[in-house]
C-alpha positions, 0 to 999 in steps of 0.5 A: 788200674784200667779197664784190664786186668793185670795179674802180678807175681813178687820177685826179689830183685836186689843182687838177683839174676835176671834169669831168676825172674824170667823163671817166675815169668815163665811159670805164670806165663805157662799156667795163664798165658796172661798179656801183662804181668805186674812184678812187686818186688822190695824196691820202689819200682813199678814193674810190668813184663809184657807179653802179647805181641801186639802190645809189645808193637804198640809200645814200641811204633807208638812214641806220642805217649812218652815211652823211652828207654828208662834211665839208668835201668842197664849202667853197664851198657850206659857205662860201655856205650855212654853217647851212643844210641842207648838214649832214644829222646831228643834231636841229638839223638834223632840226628845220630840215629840218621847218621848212623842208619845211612850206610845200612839202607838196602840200596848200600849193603852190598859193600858189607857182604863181601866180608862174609867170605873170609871169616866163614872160610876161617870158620870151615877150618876151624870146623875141619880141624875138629873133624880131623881130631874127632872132637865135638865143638863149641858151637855158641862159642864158634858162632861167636867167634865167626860173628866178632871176625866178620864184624871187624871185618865188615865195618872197621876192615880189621882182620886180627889174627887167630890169637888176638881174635880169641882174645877180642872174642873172649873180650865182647863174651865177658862184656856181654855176660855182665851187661844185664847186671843192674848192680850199680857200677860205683860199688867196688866189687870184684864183678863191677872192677872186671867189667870196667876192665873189660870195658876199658879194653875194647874202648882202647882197641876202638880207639886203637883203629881209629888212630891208624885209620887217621893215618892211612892216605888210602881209606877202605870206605867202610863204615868206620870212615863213614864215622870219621866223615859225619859232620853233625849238624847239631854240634857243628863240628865232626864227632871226636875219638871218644863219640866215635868209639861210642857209636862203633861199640853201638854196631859192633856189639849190636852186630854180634848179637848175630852170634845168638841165631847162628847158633839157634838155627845150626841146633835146629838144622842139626836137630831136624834132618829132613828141614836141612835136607830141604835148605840143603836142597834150596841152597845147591839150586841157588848156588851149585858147585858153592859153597858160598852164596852171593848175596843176591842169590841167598835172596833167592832161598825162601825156604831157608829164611823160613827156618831162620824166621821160625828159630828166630820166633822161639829163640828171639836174638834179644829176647826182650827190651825195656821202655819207661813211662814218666807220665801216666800211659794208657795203651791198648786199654791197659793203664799205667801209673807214672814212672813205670819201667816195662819188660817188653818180652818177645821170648813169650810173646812169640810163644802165645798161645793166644797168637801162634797156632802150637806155639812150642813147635818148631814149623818153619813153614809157618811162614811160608807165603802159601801158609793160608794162616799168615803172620801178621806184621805186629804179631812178629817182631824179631829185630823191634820196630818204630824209631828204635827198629835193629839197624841190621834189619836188612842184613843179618838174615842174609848173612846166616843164609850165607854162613851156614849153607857153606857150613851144611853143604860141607860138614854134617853136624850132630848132637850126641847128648841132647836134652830129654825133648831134644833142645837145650835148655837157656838161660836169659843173660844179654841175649837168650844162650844156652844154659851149657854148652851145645857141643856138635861132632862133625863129619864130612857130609860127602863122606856121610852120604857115600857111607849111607849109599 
């Protein structure tokens, strides 16, 4: 097997959720910290999770030895997003990926943030009006909603409504809860119907604004007009409504992936007071009299990116990826047979031991410039890296730098009914959620600092 050592555990994977055998991982991960982990289970699959972040890095920059998505492995997404950048072989792939990446170059992001500014004010009120009935609030569920506004808004500049807001919302949480499913979709099974329903809706409302973008004489210049302007130069022609749905689902639901930080970095700063009074700090230097950072300003808020960066370490927005092998792979003194599909997992690689100085602590100066322990590059990998590297990479720290520092400079939040150690616990679906609900009260922060005085 290598000149490595692999350890294995068994798992059953046959209609089994992927948060059971996260379980099995997690518990051999805590007894051994091992780098890689072989997984036997009843079907003819040879299955590895990876958990030392450089091997993960490695698997990821190191495309000469044949490592690609795996075929077939997630039909939900494949079904949902089809011709889009699921696929990760071939010209026609690369020639999409340069299409699609051109607007999120650093140089051109300043268009996108502009729309940050609506979707958070909606979120302030929304907020407020919890306040002033005295109810606690759902905060995964707020975040998610915030982060399907400010999408729309961002690259398809549609601003829908409360009612039909909620309804999109309801509509991206469903697909994204079925989508690790790996049940073949053909089977006509109450949980495969819904999710072709689902499906089939967000496919027609994309299709929808692309119909009335067709017929606008002023175009906005967003980024679906950039869609609707790509000529490709493989297939000669510009895309059509069917391909062009399937790239707007691409960075649509990879955009609301941001609903995951923004709800893991408001649990930690309404957890830790002292780390939200320093961001709070941070933010009125940069911005006085505010509420709504720029975003060259929010360029300025080292701290605060540090308490993102850390809640991003322990709870990764993907907290894995997979990868396959159809040839024999040697990497990093690890040998793999042919046609083996790997987990590639940062929820743990992020948590080595063997990596991070106490790893289960939350320490957002860790990556403080003045750390003497610095982190390196391929040991921290929150948005991949190599060809397949997050097209939001230059965006999404930034748009939590705006959203929660007008959200804290407002509102004081607080979680009466935390868990014994003082987190909630998480379950592995399409991102890394909680298990239950995080319900936060919410009080003026004016009025709490004149109650404290």
């Amino acid at each position: 097997m290598g000149s490595k050592n692999i350890p294995g555990i068994r798992a059953s994977l046959i209609f089994a959720s992927i948060t059971h055998l996260m379980g099995k991982v997690a518990r051999e991960f805590d007894k051994d910290q091992p780098n890689v982990l072989q997984v036997t289970t009843e079907l003819p699959k040879r299955i590895y999770c990876v958990l030392a972040p450089d091997l993960i890095s490695s698997f990821f920059v190191n495309a000469s030895v044949g490592i690609t998505k795996p075929p077939g492995l997630l039909p939900r997404e494949d079904w949902l997003m089809r011709e889009s950048l699921v696929s990760d072989t071939g010209s026609h792939w690369k020639n999409k990926r340069t299409a699609m990446s051109a607007p999120f170059l650093p140089k051109n992001l300043d268009v996108f943030f502009e729309h940050i500014a609506p979707a958070t004010e909606r979120l302030l009120k929304k907020i407020d009006g919890y306040r002033e009935a005295k109810q606690p609030f759902d905060l995964h569920l707020e975040m998610r909603r915030c982060t399907v506004d400010f999408s729309l808004q961002m690259f398809f500049s549609e601003q829908l409504a409360d009612g039909d807001l909620d309804r999109v919302t309801e509509n991206v949480t469903c697909l994204e809860s079925g989508m690790p499913e790996p049940i073949p979709l053909w089977l006509p099974i109450p949980a495969n119907l819904n999710f072709k329903k689902e499906a089939i809706k967000l496919r027609d409302f994309c299709a929808g604004l692309i119909a009335k973008r067709r017929n606008l004489r002023v175009k906005p210049g967003d980024y679906l007009d950039h869609l609707l302007a790509v000529e490709d130069i493989e297939l000669h022609r510009s895309w059509n409504n069917e391909e062009i749905v399937d790239q707007m689902l691409a960075v649509f639901l990879g955009a609301s992936a941001i609903a995951t930080p923004l709800t893991w970095t408001t649990c930690q700063l309404s957890h830790y007071p002292d780390v939200c009074r320093a961001m709070l700090a941070e933010f009125n230097a940069v911005s006085p009299g505010s509420e709504m950072v720029s975003y060259q300003a929010s360029r300025e808020m080292t701290y605060f990116e540090c308490v993102i960066k850390e809640t991003m370490r322990l709870y990764p927005t993907f907290w894995g990826n997979i990868r396959y092998n159809e040839e024999p792979l040697e990497i990093d003194g690890y040998a793999f047979p042919a046609k083996s599909t790997f987990l590639l997992l940062r929820y743990f690689a992020n948590r080595h031991p063997h990596y991070w100085q106490n790893p289960q602590a939350f320490d957002p100066l860790r990556f403080s410039p003045e750390n003497p322990h610095r982190i390196r590059p391929n040991h921290y990998l929150p948005f991949a890296s190599g060809p397949r590297t997050c097209l939001g990479i230059h965006l999404s720290i930034p748009i939590i730098k705006m959203i929660l520092g007008s959200l804290f400079s407002r509102f004081d939040l607080f979680n009466l009914t935390t868990a014994p150690n003082g987190q909630p616990k998480i379950v592995f679906n399409y991102g890394l959620y909680p298990q239950k609900p995080i319900m936060l009260h919410v009080r003026n922060r004016v009025d709490q600092a004149q109650a404290t005085n």
